[in-house]
N, C-alpha and C positions, 0 to 999 in steps of 0.2 A: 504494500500500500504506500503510493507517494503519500509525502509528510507536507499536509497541507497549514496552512497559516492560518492562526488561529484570531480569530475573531475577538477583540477586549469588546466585552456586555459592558451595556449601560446602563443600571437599574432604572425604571422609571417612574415618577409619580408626576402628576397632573392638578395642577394647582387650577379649582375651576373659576371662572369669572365669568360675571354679567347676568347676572339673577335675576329673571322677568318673574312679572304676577302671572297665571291663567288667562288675563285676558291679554289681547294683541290688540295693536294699533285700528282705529278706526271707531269715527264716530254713528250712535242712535240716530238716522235720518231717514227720509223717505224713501221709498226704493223706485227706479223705475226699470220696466222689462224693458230689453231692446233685442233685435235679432240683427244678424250682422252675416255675410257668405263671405265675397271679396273685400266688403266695403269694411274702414274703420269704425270701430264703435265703441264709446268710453260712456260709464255713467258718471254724475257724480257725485251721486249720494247711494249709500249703505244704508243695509236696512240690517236690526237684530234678529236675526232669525235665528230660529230656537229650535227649527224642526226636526234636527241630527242631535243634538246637543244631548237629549236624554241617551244616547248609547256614547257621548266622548266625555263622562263626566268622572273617569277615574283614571288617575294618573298613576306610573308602577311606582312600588314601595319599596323595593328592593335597594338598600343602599349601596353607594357604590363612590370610589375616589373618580373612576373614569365620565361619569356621566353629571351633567348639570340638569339644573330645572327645564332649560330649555330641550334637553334631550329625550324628555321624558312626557315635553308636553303633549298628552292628548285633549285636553278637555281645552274650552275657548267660553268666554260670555258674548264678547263681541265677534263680530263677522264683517270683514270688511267687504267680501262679495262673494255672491254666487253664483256659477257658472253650470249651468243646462248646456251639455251639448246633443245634438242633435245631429250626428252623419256632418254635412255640410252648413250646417247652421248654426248658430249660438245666443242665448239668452245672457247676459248679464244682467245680473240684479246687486251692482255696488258701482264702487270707483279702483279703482287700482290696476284696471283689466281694459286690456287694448286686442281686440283681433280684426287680424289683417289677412291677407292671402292663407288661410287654412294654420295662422301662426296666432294663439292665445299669450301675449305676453303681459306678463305680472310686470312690472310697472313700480308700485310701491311694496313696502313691508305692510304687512297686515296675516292675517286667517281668510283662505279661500276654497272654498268646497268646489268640488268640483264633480257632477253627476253625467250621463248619457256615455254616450259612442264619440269619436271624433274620427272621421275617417281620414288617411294621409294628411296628418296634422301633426303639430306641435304647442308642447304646453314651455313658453322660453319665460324664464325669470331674467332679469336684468335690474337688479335694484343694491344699495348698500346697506339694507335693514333686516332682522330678525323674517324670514317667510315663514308660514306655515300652511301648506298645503294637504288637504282635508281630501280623501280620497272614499266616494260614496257610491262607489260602484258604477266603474269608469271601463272604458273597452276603447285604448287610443293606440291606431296606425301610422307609422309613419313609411312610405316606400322610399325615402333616401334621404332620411337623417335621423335624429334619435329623438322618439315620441314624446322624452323630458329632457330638455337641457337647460342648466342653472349655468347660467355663465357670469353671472355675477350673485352677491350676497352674504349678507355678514354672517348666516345662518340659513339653509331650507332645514325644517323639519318636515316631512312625509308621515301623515298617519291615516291608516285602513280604517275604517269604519266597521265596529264590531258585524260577523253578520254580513257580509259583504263580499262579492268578488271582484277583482279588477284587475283588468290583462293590461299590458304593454305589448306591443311589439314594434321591430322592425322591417329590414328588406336585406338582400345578399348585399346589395350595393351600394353607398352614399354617394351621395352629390355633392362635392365643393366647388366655390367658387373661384380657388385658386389652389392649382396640384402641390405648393407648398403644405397645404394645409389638410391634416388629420386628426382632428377634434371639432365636436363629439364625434367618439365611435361605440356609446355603447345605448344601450336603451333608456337606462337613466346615468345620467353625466351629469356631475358637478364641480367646478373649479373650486368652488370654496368646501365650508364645514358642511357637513350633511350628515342626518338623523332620518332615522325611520322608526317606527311604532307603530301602538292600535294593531288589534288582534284579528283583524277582516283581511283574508287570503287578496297578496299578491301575486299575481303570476306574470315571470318575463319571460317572454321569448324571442333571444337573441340573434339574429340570423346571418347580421351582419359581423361581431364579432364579442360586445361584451356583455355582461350584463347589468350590473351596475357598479360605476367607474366612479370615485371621488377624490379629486388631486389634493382633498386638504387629509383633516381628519374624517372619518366613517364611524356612526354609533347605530347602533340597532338593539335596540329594546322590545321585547313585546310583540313581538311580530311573529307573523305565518306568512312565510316568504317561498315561492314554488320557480327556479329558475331555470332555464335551457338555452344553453348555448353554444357556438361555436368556438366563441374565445377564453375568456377569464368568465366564471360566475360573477364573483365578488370581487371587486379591489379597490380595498381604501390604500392612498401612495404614503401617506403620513401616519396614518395607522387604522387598525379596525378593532372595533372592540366591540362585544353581542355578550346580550344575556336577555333570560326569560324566552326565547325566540326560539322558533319550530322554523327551521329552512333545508331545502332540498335542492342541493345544485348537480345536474348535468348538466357538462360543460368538455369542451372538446381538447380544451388545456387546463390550468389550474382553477379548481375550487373555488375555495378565499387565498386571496393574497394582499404582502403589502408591498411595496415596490418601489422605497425611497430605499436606495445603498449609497446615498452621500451625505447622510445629517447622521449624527451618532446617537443622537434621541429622537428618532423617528422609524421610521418602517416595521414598528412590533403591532404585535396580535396579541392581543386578551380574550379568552372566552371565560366568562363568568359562571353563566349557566344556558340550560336548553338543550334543545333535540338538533342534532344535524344529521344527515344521509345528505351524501355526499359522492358521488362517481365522477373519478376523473379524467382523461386520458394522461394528464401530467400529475402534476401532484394535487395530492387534495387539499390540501391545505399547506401553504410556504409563505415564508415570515423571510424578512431583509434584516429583522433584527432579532429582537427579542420574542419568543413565541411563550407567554403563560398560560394555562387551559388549571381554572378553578374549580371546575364542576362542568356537568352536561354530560350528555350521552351523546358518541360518537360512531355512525356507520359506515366509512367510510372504504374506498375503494380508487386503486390508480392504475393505470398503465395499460396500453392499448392489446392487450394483449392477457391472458388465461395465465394465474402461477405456474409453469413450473417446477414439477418436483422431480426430474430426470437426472440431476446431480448422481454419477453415481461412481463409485470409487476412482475410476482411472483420471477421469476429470477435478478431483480434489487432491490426491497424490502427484498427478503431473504436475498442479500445478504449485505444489510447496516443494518438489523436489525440481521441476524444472526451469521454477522463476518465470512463472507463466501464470494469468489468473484463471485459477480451477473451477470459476462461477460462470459454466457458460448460459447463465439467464441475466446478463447485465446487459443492463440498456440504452441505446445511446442519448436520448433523452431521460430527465429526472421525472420520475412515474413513481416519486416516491407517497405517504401516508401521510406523515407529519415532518415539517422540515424547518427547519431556521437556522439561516446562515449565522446568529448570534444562538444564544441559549436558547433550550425547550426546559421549563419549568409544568409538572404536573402535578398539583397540591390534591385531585379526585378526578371522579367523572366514570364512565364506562366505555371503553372502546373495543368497536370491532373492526378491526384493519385489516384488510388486503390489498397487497401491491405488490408488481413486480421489480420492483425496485426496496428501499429497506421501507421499513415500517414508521419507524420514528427514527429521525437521522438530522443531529446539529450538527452543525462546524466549528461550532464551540462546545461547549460544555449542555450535558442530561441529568435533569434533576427530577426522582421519583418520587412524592412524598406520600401518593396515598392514590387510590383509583384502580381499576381492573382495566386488565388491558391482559387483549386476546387478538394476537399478531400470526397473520398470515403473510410470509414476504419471501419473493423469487430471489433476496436480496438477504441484508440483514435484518434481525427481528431490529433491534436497536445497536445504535450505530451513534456514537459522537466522534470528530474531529481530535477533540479535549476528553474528559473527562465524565464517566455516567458514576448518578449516585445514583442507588436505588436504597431510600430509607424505609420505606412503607408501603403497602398496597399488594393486590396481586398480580404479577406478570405472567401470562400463561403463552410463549411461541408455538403454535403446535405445530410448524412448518419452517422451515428456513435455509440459509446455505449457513449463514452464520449468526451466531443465537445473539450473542451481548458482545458490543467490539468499542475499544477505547482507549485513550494512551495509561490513567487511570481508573479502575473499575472498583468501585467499594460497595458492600453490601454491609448495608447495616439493619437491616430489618425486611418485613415484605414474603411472601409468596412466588417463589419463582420456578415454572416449568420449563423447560426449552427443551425440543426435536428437534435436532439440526444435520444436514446431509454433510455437513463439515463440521467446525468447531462448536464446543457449547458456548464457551467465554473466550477472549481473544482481545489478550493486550497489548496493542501495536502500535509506538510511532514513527513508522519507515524509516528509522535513521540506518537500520540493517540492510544488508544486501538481499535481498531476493532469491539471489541463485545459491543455493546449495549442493556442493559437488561431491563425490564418491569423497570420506577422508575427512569431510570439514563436519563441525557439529554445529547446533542450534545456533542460529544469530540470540544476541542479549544484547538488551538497553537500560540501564538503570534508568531510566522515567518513566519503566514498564511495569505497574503493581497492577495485583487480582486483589484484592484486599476485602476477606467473608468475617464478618464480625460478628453475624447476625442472622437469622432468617432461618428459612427452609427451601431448600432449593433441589431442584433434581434437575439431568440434563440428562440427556437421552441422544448420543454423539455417534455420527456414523466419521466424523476424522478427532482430534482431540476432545476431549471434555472439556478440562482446565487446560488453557494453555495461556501462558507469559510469555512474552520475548523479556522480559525481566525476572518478578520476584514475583510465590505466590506466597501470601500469608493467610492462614484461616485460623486466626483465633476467637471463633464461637459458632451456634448455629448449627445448623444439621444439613450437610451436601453431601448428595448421594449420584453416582454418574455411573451410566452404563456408556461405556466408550466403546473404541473401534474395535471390530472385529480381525482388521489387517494391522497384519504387523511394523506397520510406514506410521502408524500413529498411536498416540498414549492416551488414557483416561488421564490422566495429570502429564503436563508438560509445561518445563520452565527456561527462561535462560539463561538462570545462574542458579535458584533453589528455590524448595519448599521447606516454611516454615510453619510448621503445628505448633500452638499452643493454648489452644482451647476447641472445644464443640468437638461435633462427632465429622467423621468421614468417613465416609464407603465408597472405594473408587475399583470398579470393575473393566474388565479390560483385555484385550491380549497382551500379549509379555516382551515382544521385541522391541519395543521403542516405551516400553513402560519407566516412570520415574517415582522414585522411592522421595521422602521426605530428608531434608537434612539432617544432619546429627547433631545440631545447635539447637533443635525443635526442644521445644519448652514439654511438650506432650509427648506421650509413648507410641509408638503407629507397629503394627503387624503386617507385614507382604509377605501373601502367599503367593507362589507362582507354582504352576500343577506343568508337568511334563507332557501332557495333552491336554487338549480342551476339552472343558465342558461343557454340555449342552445348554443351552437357552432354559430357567427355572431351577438350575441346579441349586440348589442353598446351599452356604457356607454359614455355620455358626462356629462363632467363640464364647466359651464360658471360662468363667475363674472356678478355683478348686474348688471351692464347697457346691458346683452346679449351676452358679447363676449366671442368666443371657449376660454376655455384653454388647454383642451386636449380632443377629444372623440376618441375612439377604438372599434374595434371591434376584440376580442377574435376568433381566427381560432378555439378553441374548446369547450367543455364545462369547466364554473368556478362558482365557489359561493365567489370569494372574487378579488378583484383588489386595489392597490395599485396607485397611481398618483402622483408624485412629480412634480413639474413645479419652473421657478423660477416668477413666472407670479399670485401664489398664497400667498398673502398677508396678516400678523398677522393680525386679528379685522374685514377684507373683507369679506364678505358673499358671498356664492357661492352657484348655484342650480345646484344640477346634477343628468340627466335625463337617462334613460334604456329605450332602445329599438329604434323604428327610423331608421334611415339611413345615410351614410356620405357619401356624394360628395365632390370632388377636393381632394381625400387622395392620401397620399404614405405610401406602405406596407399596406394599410385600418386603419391606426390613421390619423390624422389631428390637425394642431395645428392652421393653419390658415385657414382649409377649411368650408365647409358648413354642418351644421347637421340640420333637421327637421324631426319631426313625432313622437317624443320620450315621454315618460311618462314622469311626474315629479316625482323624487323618493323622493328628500330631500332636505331641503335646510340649508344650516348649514355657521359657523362665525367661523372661521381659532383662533384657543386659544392654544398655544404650537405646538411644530414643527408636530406633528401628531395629524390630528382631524378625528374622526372616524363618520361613520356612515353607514346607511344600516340598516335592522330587522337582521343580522345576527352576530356572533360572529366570531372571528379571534381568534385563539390557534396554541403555538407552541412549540417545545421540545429543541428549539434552544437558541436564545437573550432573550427569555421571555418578550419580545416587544410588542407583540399586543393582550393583551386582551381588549376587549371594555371596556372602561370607566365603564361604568354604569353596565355589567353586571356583572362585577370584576371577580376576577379568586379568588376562591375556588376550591381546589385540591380535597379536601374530601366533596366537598358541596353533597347537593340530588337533586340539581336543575342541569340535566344533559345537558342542556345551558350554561350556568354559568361556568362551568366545561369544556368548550372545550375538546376537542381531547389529555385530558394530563393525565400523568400517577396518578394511583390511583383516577380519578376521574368515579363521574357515568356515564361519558358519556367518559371513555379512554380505555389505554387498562389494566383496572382490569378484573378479571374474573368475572363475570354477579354475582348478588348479587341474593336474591329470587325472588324477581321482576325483573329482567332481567334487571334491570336501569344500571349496570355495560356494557352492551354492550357486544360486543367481541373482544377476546385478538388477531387480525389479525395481523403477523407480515408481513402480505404482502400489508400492508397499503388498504385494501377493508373492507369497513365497520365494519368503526372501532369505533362502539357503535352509535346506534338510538337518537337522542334527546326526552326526552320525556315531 
């Protein structure tokens, strides 16, 4: 992985200003009707009309730093005018309202309702005051330009009238007046601040290209917003922020987005709370800055294209042995879930993500603090640039190429699943070389921690489980990993050590690229390695002498090596630990307190230094150089192709087979990679 540049976040808060009352500009006066087609038509007096007002008489409650009074306003006493449209015709009933050639322009700040059809029309604001525009179930076309455009305004607010439906649309094509010029290009477009609320269903359909575009800030409150497009759904440039709101966007590029990358306090996303469904061909939702998600439910979906899951060993071997990337479902466009080029910040909420690309993916720094998230990705589940915390909540990947990838990974609390066709965890800041040849061992970085303090986590790894290009430390917690079946990769893998010294560990696995714990580890850890494999459900328990579990497992696949850390295994204590059997009272099928019977006794062995090994089998690895079995020592160049593990230049690695074939074969796709003989 190139080592990309890291993004400095800018925390943000939002100091609000300019606090209006419920009512908006415009005076108690006489009203009079006028119709108007080509011709201009202005009134100039307003009337109070009250006829809507009994369903805009509640404003949201939900407190908020992002949102002012003005963002929130739905209700009005005064009305500065009313607009009937009628296909080709129009009523006005105030002042503030000018239409010309099939173009209704707002004129002044005030509150303006607006009811009927408008056919190939335009609703143009042009003013420097507070707008509020009152949407009472509206049906406006425009065939070459965009049906709302605010081109000026100190403020529009938009609000749906409870009970209500009102379409937008466009055309494939606009009309300008001069080929420099492309804006407006979306169905609703505004240069300045712009809000939306009121809980009566929008629907945009965008045909030309976006669907609603605001060059300032974007707020959205309280709404039911139904969107289709060909371009962007959503885009606030300066930022977007939604809560309480029900919105659906199909969209033929991004979702929501924000799309300032030149001010340091701009281009972030807030979602507070709400329902979104969301399908994207790009991403579904992408931040230029900072991306926070407080609460809401998330369904979202990206990338032109079906996950996916064909990953299948020679394609993830090749590509860590031959410096080549072994994900052939990467995409050349970003088709990713959740994205921000600054931090993703997720304090709750509920997400269902799929994408062909990763799931959630900063370029800075991933912060988890609470929420369910259940990740489908052609890509990675999660993916930061910097740094992923995962304090709280639950993470469930049930698909992936790469589970959790980051230059630091800390888990301090939280629920964590991961299925991955390659790694489960993966700590990388490309400062290492890629290519790995016959002879060299694991690239290492020291800016590279796995760092489990905390939690429960299982990962279910068809290339490593745990794997660092640096340090793994697990001091708490319960992580349990079924790893590869081929011998090209390890249930733990590091690029300098593992350090135990707290919580439990179950790490399953095959045995030729397997890595043992350090001998500096604060906790005691058992590696068995078995001289054949065992089948898929085989149990492995250990008990201490007087009978009690410490840990039994059962492995969802085949392994010839397991790992056991507890803090329940004691220097000088003798332990028996038995294969095969059965385990009742488990969760995930390990037990720590449950019941095992039926099992063979394989060995029984006295805890001497923080790793005591045992098994008929040998542990080898290209990694920490951690776990050769004691006794059978590691000789690189021995002729005892046991002895020799699975490491380079041995008779039993990947040298080129010698006369006698005791060299093995040089597989770079980690499949039989030399016979013991």
């Amino acid at each position: 992985m190139n080592k990309l540049k890291k993004i400095i976040s800018v925390l943000m808060m939002i100091t609000m200003v300019s606090v209006v009352s419920a009512g908006c500009s415009g005076k108690d006066t006489n009203s009079e009707s006028v119709s108007g087609s080509a011709e201009t038509s202005e009134t100039s007096s307003s009337t109070n009309t009250d006829n809507t007002g009994s369903v805009l008489n509640t404003v949201s409650n939900t407190s908020s730093d992002y949102f002012d009074d003005e963002d929130l306003l739905e209700n009005y006493n005064d009305v500065t005018a009313e607009i009937l449209m009628k296909g080709d015709n129009i009523e006005i009933n105030g002042q503030g309202v000018i239409y010309s050639n099939n173009i209704i322009s707002v004129t002044n700040g005030g509150t303006f309702i607006f009811s009927g059809n408008l056919n190939d029309g335009q609703i143009y604001i042009n003013n420097e005051e507070l707008t509020h525009i009152i949407f009472n179930g509206v049906d406006i076309s425009n065939s070459s330009s965009s049906p709302l455009f605010i081109e000026n305004a100190d403020k529009t607010v938009i609000t749906c009238v409870d009970g209500t439906e009102n379409i937008l649309s466009d055309a494939e094509n606009y009309v300008y007046e001069s080929d420099e010029e492309n804006e407006p290009d979306a169905v609703i477009f505004s240069k300045d601040d712009l809000s939306l609320n009121g809980s009566g269903l929008l629907i945009i359909n965008a045909e030309y290209n976006e669907g609603i575009t605001c060059k300032d800030d974007l707020r959205i409150s309280g709404s039911n917003i139904n969107i289709s497009s060909v371009g962007n759904g959503i885009k606030g440039k300066d930022s977007v922020v939604i809560k309480d709101s029900d919105i659906t966007v199909n969209s033929q590029q991004d979702g929501i987005k924000s799309s300032n990358a030149d001010e340091t306090d701009k281009g972030y996303i807030v979602f507070e709370s709400g329902n979104y469904n969301i399908t994207a061909k790009e991403d579904a939702v992408s931040s230029e800055n900072i991306l926070t998600i407080n609460d809401g439910s998330f369904v979202l979906k990206s990338g032109s294209e079906s996950i996916s899951q064909s990953n299948d060993t020679m394609d993830a071997d090749f590509g860590r042995f031959g410096g080549m990337e072994g994900n052939q479902n990467k995409t050349e466009n970003s088709e990713k879930g959740i994205k921000a080029v600054s931090d993703i910040i997720i304090n709750g909420g509920t997400f269902n993500v799929e994408s062909t690309d990763d799931c959630v993916h900063s370029n800075g720094n991933i912060t988890i603090n609470g929420g369910k998230l259940t990740l489908n990705s052609g890509d990675d589940g999660i993916h930061g640039d910097g740094n992923v915390d995962i304090k709280d909540g639950e993470v469930n990947i049930e698909s992936c190429y790469e589970g959790i990838e980051g230059i630091i990974i800390n888990i301090d609390g939280g629920e964590i699943s991961i299925t991955a066709s390659d790694d489960g965890f993966n700590t990388s800041d490309g400062s290492g070389s890629s290519i790995m040849m016959p002879g060299e061992f694991g690239n290492s970085s020291s800016s590279c921690e796995l760092n489990i303090n905390n939690g429960n986590i299982y990962v279910n790894a068809g290339g490593d489980g745990l794997d660092s290009n640096g340090i793994i430390n697990i001091n708490g917690g319960t992580t349990v990993v079924d790893g590869p079946v081929s011998d090209g990769d390890g249930a733990l893998d590091s690029g300098s050590e593992i350090i135990i010294n707290g919580g439990i560990l179950i790490a399953a696995g095959s045995s030729g690229m397997a890595e043992t714990p350090s001998d500096s580890s604060g906790q005691n850890t058992i590696a068995i390695a078995f001289s054949q494999s065992n089948r898929a459900l085989t149990a492995v328990c250990v008990k201490d002498s007087d009978g009690n579990i410490i840990v039994s497992y059962q492995p969802s696949k085949e392994y010839s090596s397991i790992i056991i850390s507890s803090p329940k295994l004691i220097s000088g204590s003798e332990y028996t630990i038995y294969r095969g059997g059965s385990i009742t009272s488990a969760d995930n099928d390990y037990s720590i307190d449950g019941e095992y019977e039926g099992g063979e006794l394989l060995e029984t062995v006295v805890l001497s230094g923080a790793v005591t090994y045992a098994g008929d089998g040998s542990i080898g690895q290209m990694g920490g150089m951690g776990g050769m079995k004691p006794d059978d020592g590691f000789i690189p160049d021995g002729n005892d192709g046991k002895t020799g593990g699975h490491m380079p230049n041995g008779n039993n690695g990947m040298a080129p087979p010698d006369n006698n074939g005791t060299g093995g074969n040089m597989d770079p796709f980690g499949e039989n990679m030399g016979t013991e003989q």
